[in-house]
N, C-alpha and C positions, 0 to 999 in steps of 0.2 A: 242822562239816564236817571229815573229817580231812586231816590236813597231806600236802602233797604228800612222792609219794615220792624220793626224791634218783636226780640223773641218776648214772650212772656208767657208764664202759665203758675199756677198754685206752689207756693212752696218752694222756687227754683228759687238760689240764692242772687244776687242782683246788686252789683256798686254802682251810684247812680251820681250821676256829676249834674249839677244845676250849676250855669252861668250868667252873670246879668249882662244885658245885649251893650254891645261893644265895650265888654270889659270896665261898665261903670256898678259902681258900689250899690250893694242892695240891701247893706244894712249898714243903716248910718249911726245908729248909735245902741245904747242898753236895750231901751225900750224896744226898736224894731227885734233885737234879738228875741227878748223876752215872748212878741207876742208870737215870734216864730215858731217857736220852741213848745209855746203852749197849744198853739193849732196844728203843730205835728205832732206830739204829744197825743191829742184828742181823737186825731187821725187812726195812731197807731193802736187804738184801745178801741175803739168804735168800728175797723177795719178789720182786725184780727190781724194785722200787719204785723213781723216784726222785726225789728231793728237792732241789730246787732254792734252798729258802730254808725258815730256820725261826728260832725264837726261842721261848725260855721265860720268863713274866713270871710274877705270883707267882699271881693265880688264874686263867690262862688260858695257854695256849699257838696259835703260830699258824704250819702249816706249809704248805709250795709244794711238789704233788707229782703227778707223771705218776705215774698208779697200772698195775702190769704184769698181769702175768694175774691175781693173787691177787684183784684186784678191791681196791677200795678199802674196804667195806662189811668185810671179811673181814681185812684189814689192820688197819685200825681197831680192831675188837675185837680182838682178840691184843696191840694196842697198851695199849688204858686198862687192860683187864681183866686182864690183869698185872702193870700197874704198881699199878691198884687194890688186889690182894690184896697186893701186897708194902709199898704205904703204911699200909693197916692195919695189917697185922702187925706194920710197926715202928714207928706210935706207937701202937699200942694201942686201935684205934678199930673202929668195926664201922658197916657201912651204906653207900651209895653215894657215890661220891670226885665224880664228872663228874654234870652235867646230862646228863637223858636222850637227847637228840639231839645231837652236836656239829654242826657247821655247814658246810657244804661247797658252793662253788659253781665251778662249772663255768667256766672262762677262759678269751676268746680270744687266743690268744699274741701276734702281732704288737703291738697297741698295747698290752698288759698285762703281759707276760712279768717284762721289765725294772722297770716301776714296783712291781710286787708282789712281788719280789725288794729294793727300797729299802726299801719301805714294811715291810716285816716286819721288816728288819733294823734298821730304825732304832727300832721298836719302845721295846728298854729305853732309849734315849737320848730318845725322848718322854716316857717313864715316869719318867724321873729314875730308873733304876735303877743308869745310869753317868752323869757328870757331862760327858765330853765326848768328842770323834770320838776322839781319844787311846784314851781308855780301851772305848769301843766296842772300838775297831779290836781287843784280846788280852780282851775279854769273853768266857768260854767257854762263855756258855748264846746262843751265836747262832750260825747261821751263816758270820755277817762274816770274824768272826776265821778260819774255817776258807777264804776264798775266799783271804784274803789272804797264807795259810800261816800265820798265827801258830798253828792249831792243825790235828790231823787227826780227820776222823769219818768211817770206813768209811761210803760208802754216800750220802755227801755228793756232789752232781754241782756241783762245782766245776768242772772241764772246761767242760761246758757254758754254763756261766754266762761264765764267763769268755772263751769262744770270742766269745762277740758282742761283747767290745770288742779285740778284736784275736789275730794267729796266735802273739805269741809273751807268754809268760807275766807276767814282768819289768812290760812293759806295759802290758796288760792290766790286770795289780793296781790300777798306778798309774790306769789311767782307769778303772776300775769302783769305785777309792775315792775318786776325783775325783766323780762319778755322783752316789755316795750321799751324798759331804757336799754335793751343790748340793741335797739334796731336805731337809736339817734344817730348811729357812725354810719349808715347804710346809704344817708342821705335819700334824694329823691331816686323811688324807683322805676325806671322807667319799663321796667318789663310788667309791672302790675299798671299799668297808666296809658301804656303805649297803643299803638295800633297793630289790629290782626296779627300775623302771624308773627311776628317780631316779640310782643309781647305775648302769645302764650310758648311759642315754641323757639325762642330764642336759641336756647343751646341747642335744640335737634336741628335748625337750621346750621349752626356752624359745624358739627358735625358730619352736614353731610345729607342727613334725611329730611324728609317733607312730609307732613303729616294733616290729614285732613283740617281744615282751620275756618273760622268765621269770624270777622272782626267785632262781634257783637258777642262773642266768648273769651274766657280765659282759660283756658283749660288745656288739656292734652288733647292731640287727635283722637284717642279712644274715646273723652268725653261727648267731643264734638258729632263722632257716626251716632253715639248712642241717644245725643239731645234728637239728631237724625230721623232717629225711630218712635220719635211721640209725633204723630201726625198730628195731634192740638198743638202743639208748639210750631212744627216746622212744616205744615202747608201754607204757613202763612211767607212761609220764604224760599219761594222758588229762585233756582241760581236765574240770574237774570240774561246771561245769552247762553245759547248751546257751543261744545266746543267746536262744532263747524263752522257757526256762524263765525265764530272769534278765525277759525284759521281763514276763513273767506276774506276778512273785513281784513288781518295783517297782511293777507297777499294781495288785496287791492293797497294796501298802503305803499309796501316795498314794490312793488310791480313785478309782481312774479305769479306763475302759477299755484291755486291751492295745491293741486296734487304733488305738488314739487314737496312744498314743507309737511310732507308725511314721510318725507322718506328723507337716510342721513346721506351729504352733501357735506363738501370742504370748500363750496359757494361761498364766498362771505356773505353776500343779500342773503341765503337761503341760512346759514348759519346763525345769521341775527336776526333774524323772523322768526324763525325755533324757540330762539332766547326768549324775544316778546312775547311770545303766544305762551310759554312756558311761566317767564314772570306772570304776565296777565293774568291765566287761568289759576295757576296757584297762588298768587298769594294779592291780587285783588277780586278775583269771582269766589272762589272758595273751594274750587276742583279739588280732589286730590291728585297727589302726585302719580299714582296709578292707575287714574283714570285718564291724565294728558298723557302718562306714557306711552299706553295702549295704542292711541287717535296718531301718536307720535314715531312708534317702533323705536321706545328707548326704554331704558330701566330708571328706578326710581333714583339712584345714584346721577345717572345722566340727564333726570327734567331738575333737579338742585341743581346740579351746575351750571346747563342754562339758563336757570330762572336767577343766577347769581350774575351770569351775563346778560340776560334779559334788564336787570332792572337799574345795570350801569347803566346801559343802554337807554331805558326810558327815562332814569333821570337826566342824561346827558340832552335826551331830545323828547320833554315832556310834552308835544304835540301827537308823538304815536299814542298815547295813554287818549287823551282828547278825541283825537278822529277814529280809534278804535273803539274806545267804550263810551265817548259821547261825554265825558267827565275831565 
């Protein structure tokens, strides 16, 4: 099945993960940071791009940025693909620097903005890259330092960052480095970092509910219907099977009839077909849970359960995932 394509549009907020291909380093020393820093930098001024947090670690980078008209896609390249050719050439290497996809998902600002502005900055100080918020604070491969003024990077949206904890500067500093050192005990988070539904809607799934989700978002299911309704963002991502198709292909899997798994049964085959098609459609296609209900004759209460059973179920025997969705 091929990989979905990535949302993008004017203005959407956007945490973007670059990795170098098989986890080898892509910046070896000062200098490669230095010229990274200045050709993103030049990006972000020349682009209308902006960047709200970022951080260079040694095989990955990971930046916070409302992409402007250039498009994000279009940004990106001119970004690695220059640094690429100028890494080679100055150690002497040939072949590709980055994994072929970098990673970018789609944020909703109010409850994320802030947290993903901590969490990237505190980045090298989880990594053991600096030893302590001291030495964060005049690190010059992060943002931090630049919110704080210990350093300048054209193109940086310090302002904005800054505006949310207060109108006058001075202040501010101090309560947005107050901010970040209460987030050092939170360690790594996996619900800003995770995959789909797990990381936006962690607690509504233990809860109980299922809420519309995209693994290419973080956000609440209200975020996700409404990204929904910009047909420039989201004709570009049709759900990739229908949910009949999905009940046809688990009832050729378990060997049962489709019509069977539209209707409730204390079957065990038809039971755990339920769950699959429930896991599958929620929380790898992107259904919501009120729309498998419906195809299902269950309530939203009843596709969370099974999709909790559904995805013991697949991990225990991760070939129905395989021969159903082709992944």
């Amino acid at each position: 099945m091929p990989r979905n394509a990535r949302l993008d549009a004017q203005g959407v907020l956007q945490h973007v993960i670059v990795r170098g291909i098989e986890k080898r380093k892509i910046f070896l020393d000062d200098v490669d940071r230095e010229t990274f820093v200045k050709r993103l930098s030049d990006l972000l001024v020349t682009t209308q791009t902006e960047c709200l947090a970022w951080s260079l670690m040694t095989n990955h980078f990971h930046l916070l940025l409302r992409s402007g008209g250039t498009g994000l896609p279009t940004f990106m390249r001119r970004l690695l693909t220059g640094y690429a050719i100028n890494f080679n050439k100055r150690h002497k290497r040939a072949g590709h620097l980055f994994q072929n996809r970098y990673k970018s998902i789609i944020c909703e600002e109010d409850p994320y903005l802030l947290e993903l502005v901590r969490y990237i900055h505190l980045n090298p100080l989880r990594a053991k890259l600096v030893k302590t918020m001291g030495a964060l604070d005049n690190y010059p491969w992060s943002g931090h330092a630049a919110i704080l003024g210990n350093q300048k990077i054209e193109g940086q949206a310090i302002e904005t960052v800054l505006s949310l904890f207060g109108k006058k500067v001075p202040t501010a500093r101090v309560k947005y480095r107050v901010f970040v050192e209460e987030g050092v005990a939170q360690g790594r988070r996996n619900d800003l970092v995770g995959g789909g539904l797990r990381r936006s809607q962690g607690m509504a799934v233990d809860a109980g509910e299922i809420e519309s989700f995209d693994d290419r978002v973080l956000g609440s299911g209200e975020f996700v219907e409404h990204l929904r309704q910009d047909k420039e963002l989201y004709d570009k991502l049709p759900l990739t099977i229908s949910l009949n198709k999905l009940i046809v292909r688990v009832a050729e899997f378990f060997g049962v009839e489709s019509s069977a798994l539209k209707r409730r049964s204390r079957l065990a085959q038809i039971v755990e077909a339920r769950g699959a098609i429930c896991f599958l459609a929620v929380r790898e296609i992107g259904y919501s849970g009120v729309a498998v209900g419906q195809v299902l004759n269950m309530n939203r209460s009843g596709v969370c359960i099974a999709a909790r059973r559904g995805e013991v179920l697949v991990q225990r025997n991760p070939v129905i995932k395989e021969k159903v969705l082709g992944r």
